[in-house]
C-alpha positions in Angstrom: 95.8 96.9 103.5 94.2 95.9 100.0 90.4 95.1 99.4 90.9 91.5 99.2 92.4 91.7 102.4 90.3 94.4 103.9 86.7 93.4 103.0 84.1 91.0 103.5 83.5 89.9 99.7 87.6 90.0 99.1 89.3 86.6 98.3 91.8 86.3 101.6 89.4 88.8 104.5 91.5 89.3 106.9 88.6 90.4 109.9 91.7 91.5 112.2 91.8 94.9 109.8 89.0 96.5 111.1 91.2 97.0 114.5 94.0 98.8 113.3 92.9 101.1 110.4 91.7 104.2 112.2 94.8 103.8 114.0 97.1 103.7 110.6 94.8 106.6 109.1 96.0 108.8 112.3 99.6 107.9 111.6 99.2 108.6 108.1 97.8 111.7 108.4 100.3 112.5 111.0 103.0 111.6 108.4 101.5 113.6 105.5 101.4 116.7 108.1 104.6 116.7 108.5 106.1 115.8 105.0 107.4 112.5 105.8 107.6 110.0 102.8 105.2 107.2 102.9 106.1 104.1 101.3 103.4 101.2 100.7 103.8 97.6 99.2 100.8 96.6 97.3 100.4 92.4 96.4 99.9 92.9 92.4 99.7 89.0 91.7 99.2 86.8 88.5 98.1 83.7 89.0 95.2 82.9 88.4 95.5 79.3 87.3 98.6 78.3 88.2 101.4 77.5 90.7 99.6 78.9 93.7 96.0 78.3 92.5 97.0 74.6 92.4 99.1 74.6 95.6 95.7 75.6 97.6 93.4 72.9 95.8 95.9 71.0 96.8 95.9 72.2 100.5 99.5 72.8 100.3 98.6 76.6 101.6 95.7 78.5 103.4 95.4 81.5 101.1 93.6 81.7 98.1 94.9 83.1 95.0 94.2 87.2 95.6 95.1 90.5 94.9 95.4 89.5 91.1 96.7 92.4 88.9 94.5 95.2 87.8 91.7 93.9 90.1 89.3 95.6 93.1 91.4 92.8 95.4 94.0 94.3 94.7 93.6 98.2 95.3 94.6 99.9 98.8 91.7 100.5 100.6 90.1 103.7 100.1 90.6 104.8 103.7 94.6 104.5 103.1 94.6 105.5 99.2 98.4 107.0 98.1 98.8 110.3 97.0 100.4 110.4 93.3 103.4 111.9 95.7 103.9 108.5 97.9 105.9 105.2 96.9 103.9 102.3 95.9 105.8 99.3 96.0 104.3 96.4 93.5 104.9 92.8 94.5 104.7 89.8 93.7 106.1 88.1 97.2 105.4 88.3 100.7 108.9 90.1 100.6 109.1 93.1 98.4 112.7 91.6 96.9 111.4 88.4 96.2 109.6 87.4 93.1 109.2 89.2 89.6 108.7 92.2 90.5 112.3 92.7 92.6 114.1 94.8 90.2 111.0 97.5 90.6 111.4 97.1 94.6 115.0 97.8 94.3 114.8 100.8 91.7 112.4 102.9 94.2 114.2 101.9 97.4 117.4 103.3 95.7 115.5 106.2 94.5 114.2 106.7 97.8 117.5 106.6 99.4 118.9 109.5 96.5 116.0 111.6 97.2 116.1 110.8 101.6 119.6 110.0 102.5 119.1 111.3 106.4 116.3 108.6 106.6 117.5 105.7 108.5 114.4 104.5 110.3 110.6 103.2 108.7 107.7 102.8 110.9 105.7 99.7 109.5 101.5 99.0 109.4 99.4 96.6 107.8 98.6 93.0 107.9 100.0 90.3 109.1 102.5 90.8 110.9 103.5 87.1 110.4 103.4 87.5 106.7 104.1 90.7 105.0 105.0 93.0 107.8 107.6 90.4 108.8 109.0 89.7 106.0 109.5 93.4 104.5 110.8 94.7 107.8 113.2 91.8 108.0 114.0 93.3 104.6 114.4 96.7 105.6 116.0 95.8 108.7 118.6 94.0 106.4 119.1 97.0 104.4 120.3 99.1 107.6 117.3 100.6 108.3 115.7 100.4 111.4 112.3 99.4 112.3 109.4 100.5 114.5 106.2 98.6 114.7 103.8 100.2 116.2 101.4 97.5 117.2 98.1 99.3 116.8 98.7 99.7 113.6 99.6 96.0 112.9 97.1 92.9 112.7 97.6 89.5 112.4 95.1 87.0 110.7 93.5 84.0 112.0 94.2 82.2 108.4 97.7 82.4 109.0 98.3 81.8 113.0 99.1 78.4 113.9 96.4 76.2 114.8 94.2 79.5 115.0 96.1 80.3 118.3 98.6 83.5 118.2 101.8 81.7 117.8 102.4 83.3 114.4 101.5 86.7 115.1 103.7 87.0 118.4 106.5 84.5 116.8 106.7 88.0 114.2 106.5 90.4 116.6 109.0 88.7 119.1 111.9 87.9 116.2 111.4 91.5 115.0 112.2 93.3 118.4 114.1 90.5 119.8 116.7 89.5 116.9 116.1 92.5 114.5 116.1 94.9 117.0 112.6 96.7 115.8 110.9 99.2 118.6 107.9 97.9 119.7 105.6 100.9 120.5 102.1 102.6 119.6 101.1 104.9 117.0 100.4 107.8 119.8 103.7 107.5 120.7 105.4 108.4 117.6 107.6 111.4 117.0 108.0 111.7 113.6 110.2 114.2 111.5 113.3 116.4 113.4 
């Protein structure tokens, strides 16, 4: 949920976003009232000339170079800012353990396990669910965590469905609950805490 993502004049607009932020901001809030930790991934990319810049003039993939480092595109939308007390996961991947920033990913994820070790379950938002909501609850679920998605709180772009149908977007949800085991629910529904 980054400004790139989020709004009209970012590099990658993603209009599906609009539909699922008042819903993430209630589970958010609902989270902060009850002192559970909130973790976020945030894209915090480089390139800005080379592999992937190259690989879309090319046509070899639909999405722009975005969310470059230390940019507007990059920064979590206002509606969904941290707190200085939340976990803010830089990446450079679709998957948080992929790519140069890894060793980061896996120093807070240990640190949040040290600091939460009855936490066994993480409820993921955001967009696309075919993109980076798959692939970091894949990587949660591979951890031993397990995984509710509350689909109100998840979107999935046009840009990156199959023929602009909704292949990609269910493809996620369906390999998530069906072979990962995730809870498909909505956000109302949510118990968190005890």
């Amino acid at each position: 949920m980054q400004n790139d993502y989020c709004r009209k004049t970012g590099k990658a607009y993603a209009p599906e976003y609009e539909a699922v932020t008042s819903s993430i901001q209630k589970l958010l809030a609902k989270s902060r009232e009850k002192n559970i930790p909130v973790v976020y991934t945030q894209n915090w990319l480089t390139d800005t000339g080379g592999y992937w810049s190259e690989a879309f003039r090319r046509g070899e993939t639909v999405v722009p170079v975005h969310c470059i480092e230390n940019t507007w595109g990059a920064n979590i939308i206002d509606e969904l800012k941290p707190t200085e007390n939340e976990y803010v996961i830089r990446k450079t991947h679709y998957n948080m353990f992929l790519g140069t920033l890894r060793q980061d990913a896996e120093q807070k994820m240990t640190r949040f396990k040290e600091l939460h070790p009855t936490i066994d379950t993480f409820v993921v938002a955001g967009i696309d669910a075919n993109v980076c909501v798959f692939f970091n609850s894949d990587s949660l679920y591979s951890l031993g965590y397990r995984v509710i998605l509350p689909v109100d709180c998840i979107g999935g772009s046009a840009t990156f469905r199959a023929e602009k149908a909704d292949i990609g977007y269910d493809h996620s949800i369906w390999f998530l609950s069906r072979l990962n085991g995730a809870k498909l629910t909505r956000s109302e529904l949510i118990t968190l805490g005890g």
